[in-house]
Structures are given as structure tokens and as C-alpha cells.
C-alpha positions as a Python dict, from the first residue, in 0.01 Angstrom:
ca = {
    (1, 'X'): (0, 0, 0),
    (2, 'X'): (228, -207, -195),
    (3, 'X'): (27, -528, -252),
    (4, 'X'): (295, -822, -391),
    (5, 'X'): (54, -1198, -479),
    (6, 'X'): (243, -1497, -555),
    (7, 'X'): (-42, -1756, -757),
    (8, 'X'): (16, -1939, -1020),
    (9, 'X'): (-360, -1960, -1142),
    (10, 'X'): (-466, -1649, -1314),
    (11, 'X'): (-833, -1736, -1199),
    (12, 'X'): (-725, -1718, -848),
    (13, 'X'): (-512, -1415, -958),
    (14, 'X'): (-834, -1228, -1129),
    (15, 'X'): (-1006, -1348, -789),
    (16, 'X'): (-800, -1190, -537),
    (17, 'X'): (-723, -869, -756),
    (18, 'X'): (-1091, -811, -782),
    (19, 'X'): (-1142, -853, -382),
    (20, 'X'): (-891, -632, -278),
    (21, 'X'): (-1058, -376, -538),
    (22, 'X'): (-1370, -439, -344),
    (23, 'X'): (-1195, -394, 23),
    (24, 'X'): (-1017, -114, -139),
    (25, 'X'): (-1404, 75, -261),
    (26, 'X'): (-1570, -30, 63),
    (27, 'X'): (-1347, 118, 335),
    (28, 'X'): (-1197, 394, 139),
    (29, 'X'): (-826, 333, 153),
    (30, 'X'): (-549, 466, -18),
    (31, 'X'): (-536, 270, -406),
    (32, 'X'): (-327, -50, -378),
    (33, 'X'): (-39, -99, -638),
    (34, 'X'): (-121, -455, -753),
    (35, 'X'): (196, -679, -870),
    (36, 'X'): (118, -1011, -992),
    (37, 'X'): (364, -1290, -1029),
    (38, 'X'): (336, -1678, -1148),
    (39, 'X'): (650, -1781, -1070),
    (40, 'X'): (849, -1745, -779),
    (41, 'X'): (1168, -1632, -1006),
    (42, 'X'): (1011, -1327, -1105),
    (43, 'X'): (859, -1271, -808),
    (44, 'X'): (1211, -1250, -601),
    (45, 'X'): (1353, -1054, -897),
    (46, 'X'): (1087, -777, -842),
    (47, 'X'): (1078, -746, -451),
    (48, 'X'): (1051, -433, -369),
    (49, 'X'): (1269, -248, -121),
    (50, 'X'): (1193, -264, 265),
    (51, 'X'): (868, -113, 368),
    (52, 'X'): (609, -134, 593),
    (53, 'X'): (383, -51, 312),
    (54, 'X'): (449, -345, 161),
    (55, 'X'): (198, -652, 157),
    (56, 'X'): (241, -1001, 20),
    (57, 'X'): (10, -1248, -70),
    (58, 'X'): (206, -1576, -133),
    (59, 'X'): (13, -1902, -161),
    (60, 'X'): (211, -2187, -45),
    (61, 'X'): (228, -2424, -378),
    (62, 'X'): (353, -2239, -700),
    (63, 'X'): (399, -2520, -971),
    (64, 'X'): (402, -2832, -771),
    (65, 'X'): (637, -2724, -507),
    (66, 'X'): (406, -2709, -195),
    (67, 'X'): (690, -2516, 32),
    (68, 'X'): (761, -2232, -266),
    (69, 'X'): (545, -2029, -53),
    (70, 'X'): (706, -2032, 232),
    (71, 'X'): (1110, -2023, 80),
    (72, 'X'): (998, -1707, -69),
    (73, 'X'): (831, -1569, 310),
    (74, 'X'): (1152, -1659, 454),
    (75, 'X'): (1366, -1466, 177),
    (76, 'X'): (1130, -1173, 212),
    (77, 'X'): (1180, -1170, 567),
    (78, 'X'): (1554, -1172, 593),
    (79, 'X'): (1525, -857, 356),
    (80, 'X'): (1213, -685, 475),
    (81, 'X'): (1144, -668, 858),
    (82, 'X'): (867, -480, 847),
    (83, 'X'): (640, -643, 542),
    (84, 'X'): (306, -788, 617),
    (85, 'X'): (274, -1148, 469),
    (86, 'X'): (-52, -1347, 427),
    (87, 'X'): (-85, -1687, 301),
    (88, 'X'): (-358, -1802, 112),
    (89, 'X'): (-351, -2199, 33),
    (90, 'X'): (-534, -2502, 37),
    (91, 'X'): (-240, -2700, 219),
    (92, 'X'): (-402, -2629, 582),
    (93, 'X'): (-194, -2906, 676),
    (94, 'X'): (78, -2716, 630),
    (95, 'X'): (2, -2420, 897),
    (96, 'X'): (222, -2561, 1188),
    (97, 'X'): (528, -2551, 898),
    (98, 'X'): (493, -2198, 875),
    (99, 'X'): (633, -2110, 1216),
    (100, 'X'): (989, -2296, 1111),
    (101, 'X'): (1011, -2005, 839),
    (102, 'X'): (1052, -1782, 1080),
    (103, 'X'): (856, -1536, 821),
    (104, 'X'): (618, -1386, 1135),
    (105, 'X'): (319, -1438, 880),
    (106, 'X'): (18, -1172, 972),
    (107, 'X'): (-251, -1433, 852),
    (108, 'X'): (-323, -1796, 699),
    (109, 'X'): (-625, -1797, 466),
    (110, 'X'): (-743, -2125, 297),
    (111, 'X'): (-861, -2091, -13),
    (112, 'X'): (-1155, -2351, 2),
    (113, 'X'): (-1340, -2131, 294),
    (114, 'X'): (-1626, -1867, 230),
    (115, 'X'): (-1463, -1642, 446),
    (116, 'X'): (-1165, -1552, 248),
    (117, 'X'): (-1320, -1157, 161),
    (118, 'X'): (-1373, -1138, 536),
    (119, 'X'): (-1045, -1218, 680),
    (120, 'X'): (-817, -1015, 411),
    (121, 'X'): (-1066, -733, 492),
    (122, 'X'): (-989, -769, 872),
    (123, 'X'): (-636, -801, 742),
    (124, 'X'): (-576, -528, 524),
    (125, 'X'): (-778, -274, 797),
    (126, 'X'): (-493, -389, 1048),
    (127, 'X'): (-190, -342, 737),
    (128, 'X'): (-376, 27, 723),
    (129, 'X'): (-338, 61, 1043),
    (130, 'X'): (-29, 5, 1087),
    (131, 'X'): (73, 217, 840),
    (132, 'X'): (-99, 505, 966),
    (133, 'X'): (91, 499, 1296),
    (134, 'X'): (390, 550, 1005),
    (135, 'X'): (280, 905, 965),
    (136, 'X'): (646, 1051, 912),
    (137, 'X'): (738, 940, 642),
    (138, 'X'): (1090, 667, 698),
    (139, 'X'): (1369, 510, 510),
    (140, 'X'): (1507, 158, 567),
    (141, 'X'): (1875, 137, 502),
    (142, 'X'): (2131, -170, 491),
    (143, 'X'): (2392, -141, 748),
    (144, 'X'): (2635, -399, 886),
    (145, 'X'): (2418, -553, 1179),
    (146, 'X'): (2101, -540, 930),
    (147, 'X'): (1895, -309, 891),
    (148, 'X'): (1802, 64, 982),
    (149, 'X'): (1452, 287, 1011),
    (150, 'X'): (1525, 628, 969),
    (151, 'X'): (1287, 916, 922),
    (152, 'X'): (1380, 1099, 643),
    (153, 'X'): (1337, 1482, 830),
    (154, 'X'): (1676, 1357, 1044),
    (155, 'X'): (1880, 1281, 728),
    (156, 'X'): (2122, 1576, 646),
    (157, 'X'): (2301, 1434, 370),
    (158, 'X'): (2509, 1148, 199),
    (159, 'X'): (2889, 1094, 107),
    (160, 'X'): (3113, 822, 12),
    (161, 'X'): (3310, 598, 261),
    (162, 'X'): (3648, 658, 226),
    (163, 'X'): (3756, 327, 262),
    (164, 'X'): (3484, 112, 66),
    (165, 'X'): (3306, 208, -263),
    (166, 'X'): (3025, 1, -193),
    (167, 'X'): (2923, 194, 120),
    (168, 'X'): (2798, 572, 225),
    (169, 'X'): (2871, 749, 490),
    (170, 'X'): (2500, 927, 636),
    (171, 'X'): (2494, 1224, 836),
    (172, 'X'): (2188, 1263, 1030),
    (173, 'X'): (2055, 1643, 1196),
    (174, 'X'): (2206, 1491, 1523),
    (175, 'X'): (2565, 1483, 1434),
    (176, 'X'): (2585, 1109, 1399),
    (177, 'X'): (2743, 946, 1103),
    (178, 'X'): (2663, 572, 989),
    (179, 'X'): (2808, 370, 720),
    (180, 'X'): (2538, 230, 510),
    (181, 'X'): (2572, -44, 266),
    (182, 'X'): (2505, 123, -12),
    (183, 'X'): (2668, 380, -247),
    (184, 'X'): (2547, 713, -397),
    (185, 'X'): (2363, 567, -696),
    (186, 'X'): (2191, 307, -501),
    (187, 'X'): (1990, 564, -258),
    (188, 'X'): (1914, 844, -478),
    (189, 'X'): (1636, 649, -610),
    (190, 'X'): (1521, 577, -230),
    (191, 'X'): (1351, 909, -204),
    (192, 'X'): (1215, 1177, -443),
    (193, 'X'): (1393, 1437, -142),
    (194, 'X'): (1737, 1281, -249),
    (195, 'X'): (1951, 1534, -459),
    (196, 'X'): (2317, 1424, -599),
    (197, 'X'): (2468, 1764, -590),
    (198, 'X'): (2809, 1662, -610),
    (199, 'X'): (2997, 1347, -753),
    (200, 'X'): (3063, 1315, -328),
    (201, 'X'): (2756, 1429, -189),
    (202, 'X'): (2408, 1303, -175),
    (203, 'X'): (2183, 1565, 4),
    (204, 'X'): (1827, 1614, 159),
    (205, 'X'): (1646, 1870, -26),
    (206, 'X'): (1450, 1941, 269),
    (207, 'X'): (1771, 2051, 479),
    (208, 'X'): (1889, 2291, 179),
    (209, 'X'): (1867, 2685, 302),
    (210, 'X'): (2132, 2856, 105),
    (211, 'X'): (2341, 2800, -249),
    (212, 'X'): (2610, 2956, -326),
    (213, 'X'): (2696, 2953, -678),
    (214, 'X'): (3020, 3129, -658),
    (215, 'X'): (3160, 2922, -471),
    (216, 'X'): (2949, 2602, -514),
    (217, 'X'): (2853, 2527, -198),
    (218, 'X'): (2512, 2415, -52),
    (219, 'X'): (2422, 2489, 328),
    (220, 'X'): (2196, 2260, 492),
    (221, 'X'): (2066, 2258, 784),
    (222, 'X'): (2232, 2046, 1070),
    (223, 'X'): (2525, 2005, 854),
    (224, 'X'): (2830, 2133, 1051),
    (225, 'X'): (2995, 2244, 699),
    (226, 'X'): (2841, 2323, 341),
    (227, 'X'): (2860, 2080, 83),
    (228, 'X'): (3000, 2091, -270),
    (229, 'X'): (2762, 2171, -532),
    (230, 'X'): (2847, 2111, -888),
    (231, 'X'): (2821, 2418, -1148),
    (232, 'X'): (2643, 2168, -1355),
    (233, 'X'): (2370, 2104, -1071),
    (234, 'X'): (2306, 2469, -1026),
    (235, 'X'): (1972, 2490, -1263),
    (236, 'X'): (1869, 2136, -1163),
    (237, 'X'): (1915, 2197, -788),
    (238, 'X'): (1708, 2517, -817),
    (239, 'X'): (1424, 2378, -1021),
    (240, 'X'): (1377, 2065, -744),
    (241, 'X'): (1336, 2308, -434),
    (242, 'X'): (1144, 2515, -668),
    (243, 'X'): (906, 2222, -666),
    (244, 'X'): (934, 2148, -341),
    (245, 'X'): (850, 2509, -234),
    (246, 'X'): (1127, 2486, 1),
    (247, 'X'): (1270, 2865, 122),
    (248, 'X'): (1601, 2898, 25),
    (249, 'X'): (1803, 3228, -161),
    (250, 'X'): (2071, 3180, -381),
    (251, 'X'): (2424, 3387, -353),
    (252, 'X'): (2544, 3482, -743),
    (253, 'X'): (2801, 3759, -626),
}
């Protein structure tokens, strides 16, 4: 779980770190990646990209502005529809101004009640989940109406739209092709399966079951046609589905 907090007291900071360590011990879930952030400038410079495994803990005043909290929910929600967001405060009076966000908050913690341990618990148990009904593992992708969940087994491969640079055309196991707003560069960091083989071609490493290297091509699987394979991606190729233990043979003749 990605947890994101937004608090511009360190104490308050140190607090909540060390309670979610405590959550974390007691009910034996996965170790949460802590981010910390003072200021809400930093803090939208380092969001993350969609994910349901991500969690944010935003309290409503950051340096005197008592809405920063809620600018920022709004913001992450526009980007991030499937985000849990808490809000810890001591502006209760501010609760009913939530719901004009629009930011579809998961809880509203003040900070001045005893309870606060026992509500993020209750919290985080429903974030975990969540997540758990997540089992195959997903993607979430820009396209043109917003955005797209797709689970990474159906993705056959990547290639560049022919009519903009800053899209990619995705072929999923299906046969369907979508233009997503983003080039090669931008998802090969979206998944350690994602392998550039080709100047034009992004591929799933999973879907690879034959290279040929005389004729640098790549086969995947529910690809209609192989895929170009740079003779400079040959060793590289073959050392990440080494890794992967994936079964493939390669063709040198």
C-alpha cells in the first residue's frame, strides 16, 4: 500500500507514521511505503500514478489555508479514480464542504478525538480489502474519455500512433486496439513486464514465446503478427525472460 500524508507539523507527521507502523505490526499487512509531504507543492509534484493501492492522508489546513486539503483531494481525484483518501483535521466544521470536492473521501478523522488509531485501523482493514479483491494484478492508462483498468495478462504489446507522437496504440490478447495517451517512454516504466524491443514496439514479456534472431522478430502470444526486435535487444531481451522464467526458445539459424 502506497500511503501519501499531507501535514505540515512533523509532530503530527511522527504521530501518524508511528500508528500506521502499529496497524501495520498488529494485523499483519503487507509494509506500507510512507511519503511525507509539508507542502502541498511537493506533494502534487510527487503523486503517484493511478492505483488502487494508493492511500492519502491529507489534513485539510496546510499553512494557513484551511481548504489546501481538499484542492489537493479534488486534483487527486480527477487523476486517480480509484485512490482511497482520508482526512484527518481539526476543522470538523468543515465536513459538509467536503462533498462539493467531489473527492468521494473514504473517511473524516478529527484530530482532537481518542479514537483516531481506531478508525484508520477500521480504515486501512477496508483499503486491504479492497485491494485484495485486486488479485490480478492491473494497469490504469490515460485515454481520451479518461481513464482505463486493464489487467496486465490481456496486454499483448505497444506501438506508436501513427498520427500523434504523444499517443500509443495497445493491442490487447482480444484483438482490440486503443489509443492511449501516452507514448513508448512514458509506459515502460508502468510495469517491470514492459520490454522496448524495438524503437516501435513496446511488448509484454509475459506474451513472448519465440525470438528469432535472424530475422529479429519476437512472437507473442495473441499477437496476429511478430514484432520487430532490435539486434541490440537480443542479450537484454533474453536475460529479462530469463528472470522471469518465462518458456520461450530462441531461433539463431
Amino acid at each position: 500500500m502506497n500511503v501519501y500524508i499531507l501535514e505540515d507539523q512533523w509532530a503530527q507527521q511522527v504521530h501518524l507514521e508511528k500508528i500506521l507502523h502499529e496497524i501495520e505490526a498488529a494485523h499483519k499487512l503487507a509494509p506500507f511505503k510512507i511519503n511525507l509531504f509539508s507542502n502541498t507543492t511537493d506533494f502534487l509534484n510527487s503523486l503517484p500514478s493511478p492505483s488502487v493501492e494508493n492511500l492519502f492522508l491529507l489534513d485539510l489546513e496546510i499553512n494557513g489555508d484551511t481548504l489546501a486539503g481538499l484542492k489537493v483531494s479534488q486534483h487527486i481525484r480527477q487523476n486517480d479514480l480509484f485512490a482511497s483518501i482520508i482526512f484527518i483535521t481539526i476543522h470538523n466544521e468543515l465536513l459538509p464542504t467536503t462533498y462539493n470536492y467531489e473527492s468521494e473521501a473514504l473517511d473524516f478523522i478529527a484530530k482532537d478525538q481518542d479514537n483516531i488509531k481506531e478508525k484508520l485501523t477500521k480504515d486501512l482493514l477496508h483499503v486491504a480489502n479492497k485491494l485484495a479483491h485486486f488479485s490480478t494484478p492491473t494497469i490504469t492508462l490515460k485515454v481520451t474519455s479518461g481513464f482505463l483498468r486493464v489487467s496486465l495478462d490481456d496486454i499483448v504489446y505497444f506501438e506508436p500512433s501513427p498520427t500523434n507522437t504523444h499517443q500509443s496504440l495497445m493491442h490487447t490478447v482480444n484483438n482490440q486496439v486503443t489509443t492511449i495517451n501516452a507514448n513508448l517512454n512514458q509506459l515502460l516504466d508502468r510495469s517491470p513486464l514492459f520490454f522496448r524491443t524495438h524503437k516501435h514496439c513496446l511488448v509484454n514479456l509475459s506474451k513472448v514465446s519465440k525470438i528469432d534472431t535472424h530475422n529479429h522478430l519476437v512472437t507473442l502470444n495473441g499477437a496476429q503478427h511478430p514484432q520487430p526486435l532490435s539486434q541490440l535487444k537480443n542479450k537484454a531481451l533474453l536475460s529479462k525472460l530469463g528472470e522471469l522464467n518465462d518458456q520461450f526458445y530462441s531461433i539463431n539459424s
